[in-house]
Every structure is written in structure tokens, then in C-alpha cells.
N, C-alpha and C positions, 0 to 999 in steps of 0.2 A: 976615878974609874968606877966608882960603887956607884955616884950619881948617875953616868951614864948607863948603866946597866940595867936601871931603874925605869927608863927613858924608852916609851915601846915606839918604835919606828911604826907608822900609818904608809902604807902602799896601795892606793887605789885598784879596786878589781875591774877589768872591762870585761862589760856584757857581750856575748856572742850572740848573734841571733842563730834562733834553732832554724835552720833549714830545710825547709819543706818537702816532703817526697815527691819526686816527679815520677807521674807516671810514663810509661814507656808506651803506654799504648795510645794509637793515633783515634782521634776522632773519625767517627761514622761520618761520612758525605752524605749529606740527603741529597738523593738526586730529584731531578726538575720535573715534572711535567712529563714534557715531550719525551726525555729519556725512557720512563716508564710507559709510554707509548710505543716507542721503538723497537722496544725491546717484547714486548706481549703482540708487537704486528710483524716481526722479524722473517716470517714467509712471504710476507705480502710488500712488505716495505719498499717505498722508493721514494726519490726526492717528490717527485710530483704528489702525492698524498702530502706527503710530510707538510708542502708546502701553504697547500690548501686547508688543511684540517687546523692549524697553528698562525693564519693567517699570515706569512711572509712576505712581505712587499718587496723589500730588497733583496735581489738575487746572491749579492755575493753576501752577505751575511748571511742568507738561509742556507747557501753552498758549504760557508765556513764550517758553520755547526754543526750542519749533518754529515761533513766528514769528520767531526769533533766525535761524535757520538760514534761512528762507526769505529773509530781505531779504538775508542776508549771504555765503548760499556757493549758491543754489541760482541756473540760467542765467536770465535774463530771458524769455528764450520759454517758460519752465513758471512761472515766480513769480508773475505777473497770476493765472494759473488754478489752482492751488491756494493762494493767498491768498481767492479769490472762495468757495471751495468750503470754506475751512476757515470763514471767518465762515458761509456760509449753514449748516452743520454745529452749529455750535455752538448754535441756535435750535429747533434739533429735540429731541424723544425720546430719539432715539435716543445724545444727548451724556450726558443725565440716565443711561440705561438701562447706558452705558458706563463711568463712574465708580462707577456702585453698584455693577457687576462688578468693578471694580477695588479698590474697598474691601473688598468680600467676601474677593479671592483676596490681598488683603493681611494679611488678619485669618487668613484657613487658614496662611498662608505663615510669619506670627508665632508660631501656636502648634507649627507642625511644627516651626522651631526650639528653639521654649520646651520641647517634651517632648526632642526628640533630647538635647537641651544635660540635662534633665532626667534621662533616661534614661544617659548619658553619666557624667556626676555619682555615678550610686547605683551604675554598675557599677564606677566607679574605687574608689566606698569601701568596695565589699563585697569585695572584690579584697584591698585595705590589710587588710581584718580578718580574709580567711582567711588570711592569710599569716602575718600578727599569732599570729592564733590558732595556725597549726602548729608555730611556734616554739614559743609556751610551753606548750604540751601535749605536746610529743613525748615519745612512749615508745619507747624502745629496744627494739630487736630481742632475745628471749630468745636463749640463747645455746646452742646445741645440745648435745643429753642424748647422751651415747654409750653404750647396754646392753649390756655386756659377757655373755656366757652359757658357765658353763664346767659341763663334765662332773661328773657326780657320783663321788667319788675312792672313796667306800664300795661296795664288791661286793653287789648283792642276796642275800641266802640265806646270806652270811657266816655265822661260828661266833658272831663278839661284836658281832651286833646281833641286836635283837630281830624281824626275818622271817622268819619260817617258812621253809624250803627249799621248793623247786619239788619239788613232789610229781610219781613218775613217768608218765606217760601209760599207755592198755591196752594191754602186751604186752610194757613193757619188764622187765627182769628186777626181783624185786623185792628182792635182795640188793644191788644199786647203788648203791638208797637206804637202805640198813641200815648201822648204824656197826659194827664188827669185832667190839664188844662187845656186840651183840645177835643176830649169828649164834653166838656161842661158846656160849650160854646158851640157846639154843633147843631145847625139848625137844616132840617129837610124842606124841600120847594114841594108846596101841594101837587099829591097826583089828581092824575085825570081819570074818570071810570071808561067806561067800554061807551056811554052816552054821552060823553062829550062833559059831561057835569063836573067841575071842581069841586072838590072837599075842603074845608082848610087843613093844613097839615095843623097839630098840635107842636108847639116850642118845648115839649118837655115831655116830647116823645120818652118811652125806657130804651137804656140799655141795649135790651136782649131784641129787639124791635131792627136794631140795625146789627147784628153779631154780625151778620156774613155780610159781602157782595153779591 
């Protein structure tokens, strides 16, 4: 018995979990939109705005809602009288006349998406194929010619080409343009006097005796 006594008994403790306070109070609804519209046009209100201003295509879900809104968020001193006004509305022409408007400007509203998105479309892919395109056709820039222009090294009138010399103008002397060896060799024919009489010419005439013509 002393040994047992000795002997501590081990009893596993279980954890509780702490439980969290709940509160009692209800979350705020944020209301929508349209609600807060309804509610700030409440003298004026009627399905027909409502419908147009919030763009409603379908009649009975627009119907749905805005009787949703009047039992649920709009004051009691206006919800009698536009509930009265919206049924006697709905009996008319004028319900019919306002839904075929609205289908109409829903059918415009689709296809002006349909072409933009359309239109949109062919300008992104024309785009991709000029770009496409520049790449693989590029032509390089020619690469500029530089004309170099030099003087001509050959003298006009030289001895060892074949141009004629610059023949002298009237009144320059004409021994200038005579080579050395065609003044040495030049011989004059005797003149004649005013009698008839020859002279002999002299073979070694000067020079200065023939400068001009």
C-alpha cells in the first residue's frame, strides 16, 4: 500500500476552446444604385423613368424590382401612391409603347457594340500585319556615292597631244604663233612699185619688216 501511494496517477486535461463573442448586431446593407435614386426622386418617381434612366430591357424584371424597392426601402406616405399608379400604368398603351422603345434602343445599343468591338478587331489586325510586313521587307538605306572631281593634269594646246594650239586673235603679232623654224625659212616674192618696176626682195629680210599683216 506505501508503494502505491507513492504512485501519482497522470489524468489528461482537455482543452476547451474559448468561444468567441458574437455580436448581436445585424450588418448595414449597402443599398444599390437605383435604390438611392428612388428614394432622392420619390415625388417624381415612376416605372417609366426608372426604367430608362437604369437602362431596363426586360419588362418583368424591371417590374420585379421596382415593386422590390417600393415595399422595401421607399416611406409609407409615398408607397400607397405610386404602387396605385404603377399598376394602373401597366393597363395602358402607353406600358406596351414603352417596352417596344426599349427593345428597339436595346437592339441599336447591341449592334453599336457589335461593330465598335468589330471595328476594333480589324484595326488591331491590320496593325499586327503592317508591322509584320515592315520587318520582312525592309530595305536598307543606300549608302552614299561620294563624286570626287579632279583637274585635268594634260595642258590644252600642248606639243604631245593631239589639239591644235589656240590660234592668235586680230591684231596679235603673228610671229608668237610661229615656231623659230618657220620665221628662219621665210622668204617674201618681190614687190612691184607704182611704175611697173620690180625690186628684188632681199632673203634676209628683218624681223620687224614683217611683224604685222
Amino acid at each position: 500500500m506505501s508503494h502505491l501511494q507513492n504512485i501519482a496517477v497522470f489524468v489528461p486535461q482537455v482543452r476547451h476552446k474559448a468561444s468567441l463573442p458574437t455580436s448581436t448586431k445585424k450588418r448595414t446593407r449597402i443599398k444599390a444604385a437605383d435604390v438611392y435614386w428612388c428614394i432622392d426622386n420619390v415625388v417624381n418617381l415612376s416605372v417609366q423613368t426608372f426604367a430608362i434612366t437604369f437602362k431596363h430591357w426586360d419588362y418583368q424584371h424591371c417590374h420585379s424590382h421596382y415593386n422590390t424597392i417600393l415595399d422595401s426601402n421607399i416611406p409609407e406616405e409615398h408607397r400607397s401612391r405610386l404602387q396605385d399608379e404603377f399598376e394602373t400604368w401597366r393597363k395602358t398603351i402607353d406600358c406596351t409603347e414603352l417596352w417596344f422603345n426599349q427593345r428597339h434602343a436595346q437592339a441599336l445599343a447591341e449592334a453599336h457594340d457589335n461593330c465598335s468591338e468589330a471595328a476594333n478587331n480589324l484595326l488591331i489586325s491590320n496593325t499586327q500585319e503592317i508591322k509584320s510586313s515592315v520587318v520582312k521587307y525592309h530595305v536598307p538605306e543606300p549608302a552614299p556615292v561620294t563624286i570626287t572631281l579632279q583637274a585635268p593634269t594634260t595642258q590644252v594646246g600642248h606639243t604631245d597631244t593631239s589639239v591644235p594650239p589656240v590660234l592668235p586673235t586680230i591684231g596679235t603679232p603673228v610671229l608668237q604663233s610661229l615656231s623659230p623654224s618657220m620665221t628662219d625659212t621665210l622668204v617674201l616674192t618681190p614687190s612691184q612699185d607704182k611704175l611697173g618696176s620690180s625690186a628684188p626682195a632681199s632673203a634676209t629680210t628683218s624681223t620687224a619688216d614683217i611683224m604685222y599683216h
